[in-house]
N, C-alpha and C positions, 0 to 999 in steps of 0.2 A: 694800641689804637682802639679807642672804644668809641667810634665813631659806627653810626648806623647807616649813613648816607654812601650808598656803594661808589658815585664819583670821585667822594675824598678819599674815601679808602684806597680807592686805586692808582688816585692820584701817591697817595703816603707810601706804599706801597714800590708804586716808582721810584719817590725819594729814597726812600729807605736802602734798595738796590742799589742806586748808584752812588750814595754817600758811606757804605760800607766796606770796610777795606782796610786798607795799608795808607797813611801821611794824607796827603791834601787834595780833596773830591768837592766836586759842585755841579748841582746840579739845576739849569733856569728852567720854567712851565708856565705855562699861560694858563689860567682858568677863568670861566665867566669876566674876561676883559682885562685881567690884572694878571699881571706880569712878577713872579713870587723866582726868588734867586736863594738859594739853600746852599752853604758852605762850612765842611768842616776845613781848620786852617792850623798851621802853626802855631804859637805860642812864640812867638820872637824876642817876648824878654819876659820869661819866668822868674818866679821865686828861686830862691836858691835853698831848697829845703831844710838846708844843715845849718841856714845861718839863720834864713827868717821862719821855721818854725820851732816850735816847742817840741823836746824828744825826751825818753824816760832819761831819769837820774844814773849819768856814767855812763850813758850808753857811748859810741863812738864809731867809726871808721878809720883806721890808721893805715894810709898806702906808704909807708915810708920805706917799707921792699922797694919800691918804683924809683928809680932817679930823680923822676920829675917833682916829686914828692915828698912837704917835711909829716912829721908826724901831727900837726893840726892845720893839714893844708884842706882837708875837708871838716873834721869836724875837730874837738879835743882829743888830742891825741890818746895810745892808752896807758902812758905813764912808765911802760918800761921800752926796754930797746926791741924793737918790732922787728929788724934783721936776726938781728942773735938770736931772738924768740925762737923764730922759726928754725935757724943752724939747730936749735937745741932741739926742737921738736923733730927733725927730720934724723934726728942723731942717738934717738929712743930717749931723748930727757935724759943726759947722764951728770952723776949728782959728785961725784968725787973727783974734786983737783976743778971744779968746772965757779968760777967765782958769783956765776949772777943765776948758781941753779933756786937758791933760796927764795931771791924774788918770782923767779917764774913760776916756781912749785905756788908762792902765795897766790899767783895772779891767776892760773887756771882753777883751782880753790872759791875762789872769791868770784869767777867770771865764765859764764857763756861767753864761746868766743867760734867762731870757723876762719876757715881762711878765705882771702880776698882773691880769685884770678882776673886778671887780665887781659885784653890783646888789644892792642897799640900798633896800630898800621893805617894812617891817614883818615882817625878817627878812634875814641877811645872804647869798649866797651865791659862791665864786668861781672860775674856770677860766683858763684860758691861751688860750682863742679869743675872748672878746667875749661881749655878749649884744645885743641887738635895740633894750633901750628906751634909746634918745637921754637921760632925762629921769634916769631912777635906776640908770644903769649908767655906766663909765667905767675909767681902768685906774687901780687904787687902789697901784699899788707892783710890785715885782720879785721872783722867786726867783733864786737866785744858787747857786754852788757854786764853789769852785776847782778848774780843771782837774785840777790835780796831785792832787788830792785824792780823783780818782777814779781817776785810776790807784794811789795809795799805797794806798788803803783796797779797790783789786779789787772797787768797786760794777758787780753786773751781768757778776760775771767782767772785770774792763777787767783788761789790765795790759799793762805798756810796752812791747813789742812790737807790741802791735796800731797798727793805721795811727789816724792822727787825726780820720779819718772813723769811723769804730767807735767809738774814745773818745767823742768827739760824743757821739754817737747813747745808748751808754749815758749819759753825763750829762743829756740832755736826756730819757731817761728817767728818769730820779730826781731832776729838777724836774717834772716831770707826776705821779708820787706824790705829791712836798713838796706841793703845791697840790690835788690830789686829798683828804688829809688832814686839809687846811686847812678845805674844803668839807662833809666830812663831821662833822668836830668843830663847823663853824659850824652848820648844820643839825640838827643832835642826834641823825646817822643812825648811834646806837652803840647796838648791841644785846646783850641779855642770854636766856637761855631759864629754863625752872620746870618741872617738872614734879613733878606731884601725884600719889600713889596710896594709894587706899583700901581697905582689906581687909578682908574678914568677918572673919578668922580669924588676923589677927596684925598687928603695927605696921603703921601706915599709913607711908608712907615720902616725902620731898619732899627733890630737888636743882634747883640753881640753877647757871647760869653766865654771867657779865657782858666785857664786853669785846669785842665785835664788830664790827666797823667797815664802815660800808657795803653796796655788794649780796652782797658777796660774803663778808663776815662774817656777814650774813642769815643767806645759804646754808649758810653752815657752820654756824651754829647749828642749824636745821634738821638738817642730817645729824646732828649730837649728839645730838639730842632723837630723831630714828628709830632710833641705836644702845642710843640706853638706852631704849627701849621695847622693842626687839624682842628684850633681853634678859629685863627684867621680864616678858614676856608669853609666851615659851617656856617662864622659869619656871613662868608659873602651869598653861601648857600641858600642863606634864610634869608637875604636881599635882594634875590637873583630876580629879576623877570622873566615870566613864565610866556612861550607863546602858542596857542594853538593856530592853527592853518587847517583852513576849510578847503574843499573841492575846487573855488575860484579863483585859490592860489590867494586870497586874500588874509592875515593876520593879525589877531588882536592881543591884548594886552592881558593877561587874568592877573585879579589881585586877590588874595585869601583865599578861601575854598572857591572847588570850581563850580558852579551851577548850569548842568543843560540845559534849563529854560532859557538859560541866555545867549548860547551859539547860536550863531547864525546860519541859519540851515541846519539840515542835520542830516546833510549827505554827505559822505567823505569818500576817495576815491577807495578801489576794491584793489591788492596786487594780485590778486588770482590771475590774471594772465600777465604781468606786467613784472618787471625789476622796479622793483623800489627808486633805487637811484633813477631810471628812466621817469618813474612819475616826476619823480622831483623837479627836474629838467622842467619842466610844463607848466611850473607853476612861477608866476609872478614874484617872486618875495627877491629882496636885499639880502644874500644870503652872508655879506660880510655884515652887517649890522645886526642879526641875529644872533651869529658867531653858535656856541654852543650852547646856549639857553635856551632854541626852539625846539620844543615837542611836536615833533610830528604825528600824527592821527589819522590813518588809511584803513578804516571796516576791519578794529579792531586790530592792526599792525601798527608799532609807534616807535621811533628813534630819538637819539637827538641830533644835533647837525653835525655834533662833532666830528662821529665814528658816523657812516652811513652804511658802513660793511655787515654792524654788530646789529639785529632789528631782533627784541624781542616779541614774540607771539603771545597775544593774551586773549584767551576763550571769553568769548563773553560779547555783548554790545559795546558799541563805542562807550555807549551812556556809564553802563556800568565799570567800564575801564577809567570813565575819568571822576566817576565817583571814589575809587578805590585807589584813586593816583595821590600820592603825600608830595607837597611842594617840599 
């Protein structure tokens, strides 16, 4: 938020609080007469990542451990048998009398690969460490990539130079996204934002945006939704009419800078012995058509109507407090 105007801020500020979280928040506010509705939301028909984007060359996901699952039920399979795989691998890779050890020696060779887990209990979800329950968890299949393939395609910056420990390390992180991914598409954790605005005084206006992935697509939604607020509301900021209110309880209109020569009177009530809100009472004015755009001005004490709790104190003449006031 790089906004200087402390109303918006505070306003952004609120938003920000209550659209932050877990799944689907909204939050409506009224400012200078317009009615602004902020919503992060679901995503109710995503992409399906494995099929409509583009992934490195041979990369994969194989759940075909899983019943539910053939071997390119999510993306291209990875070419050998993904049960046995693992029999073998849980079995210390044993090479003699064992007929498909040859392929799999080729295949871990040739491929970054971790295994896929699990848990399946009225919704699906999965990671590369494990879960806890014995009962509806288990490893459903493998992520896979070709070595080469990260260095060809300079995933993570790799490239052939680098030692084989670094290569590694980035392919094993771009099996922890693949899988990462996976999780969140299972889950439905893809997000969209809304946002609503209503106006007295000219088109009401509503944008949207979909496609968010995860906590951190959340988060980014979020920032979206604080950057087009805090445009729409500077707008209305630098729109707003401004009102001062004299001693007679009567209110006029400023437009541009403010000029003492041209208040009427220049006596304004004192709270030294009085509650502020008590003055208020006493005076004249439509306090719903002012709403919170009127500036009060009491012998150097000024609110706005909004909050009448919060009154800051400014040393000085009225004069020179409203010389020194930024609409």
């Amino acid at each position: 938020m790089d906004t200087t105007i402390k109303e918006v801020k505070d306003i952004l500020e609120q938003v920000k609080e209550q659209l932050s979280g877990y799944g689907e928040e909204s939050f409506e506010f009224d400012f200078l007469g317009a009615t602004h509705k902020a919503s992060i939301v679901y995503d109710t028909d995503p992409e399906n990542p494995f099929k409509d984007w583009d992934h490195p060359k041979g990369s994969g996901i194989d759940l075909s451990n899983h019943r539910g699952y053939r071997p390119d039920s999510i993306t291209e399979g990875a070419g050998i048998d993904v049960p046995e795989f693992l029999w073998w691998i849980g079995n210390d890779r044993p090479e003699e009398d064992y007929e498909e050890a040859e392929e799999f020696i080729q295949f871990e060779k040739e491929h970054f690969w971790t295994k896929v887990y699990m848990y399946d209990h009225g919704g699906r979800t999965v990671n590369i460490t494990g879960f806890d329950c014995r009962w509806d968890s288990g490893t459903a299949g493998i992520a896979f990539i070709p070595k080469a393939t990260v260095v060809e395609e300079g995933l993570y910056q790799a490239h052939e130079k680098m030692g084989e420990e670094q290569i590694e390390a980035r392919g094993e992180r771009f099996l922890e996204y693949h899988v990462e991914l996976l999780d969140q598409w299972m889950k439905g954790e893809v997000y969209g934002w809304d946002v609503e605005s209503e106006y007295p005084d000219q088109d009401d206006t509503s944008d949207s945006c979909y496609s968010y992935w995860g906590d951190q697509g959340r988060e980014a939604a979020v920032e979206e939704v604080l950057s087009l607020l805090e445009v729409r509301l500077e707008e209305q900021w630098e729109k707003k009419p401004t009102y001062l209110i004299n001693q007679n309880g009567n209110y006029f209109e400023v437009q541009g800078e403010l000029d003492p020569e041209k208040l009427p009177g220049c006596k304004f009530y004192t709270t030294q012995d009085l509650m502020l809100r008590e003055v208020v009472k006493d005076l004249n004015v439509d306090w719903e058509e002012l709403a919170d755009s009127a500036i009060l001005v009491f012998d150097g004490v000024w609110s706005t109507m909004k909050d009448m709790t919060e009154v800051t104190h400014f040393e000085g003449s009225v004069e020179d407090f409203i010389l020194g006031f930024e609409l």
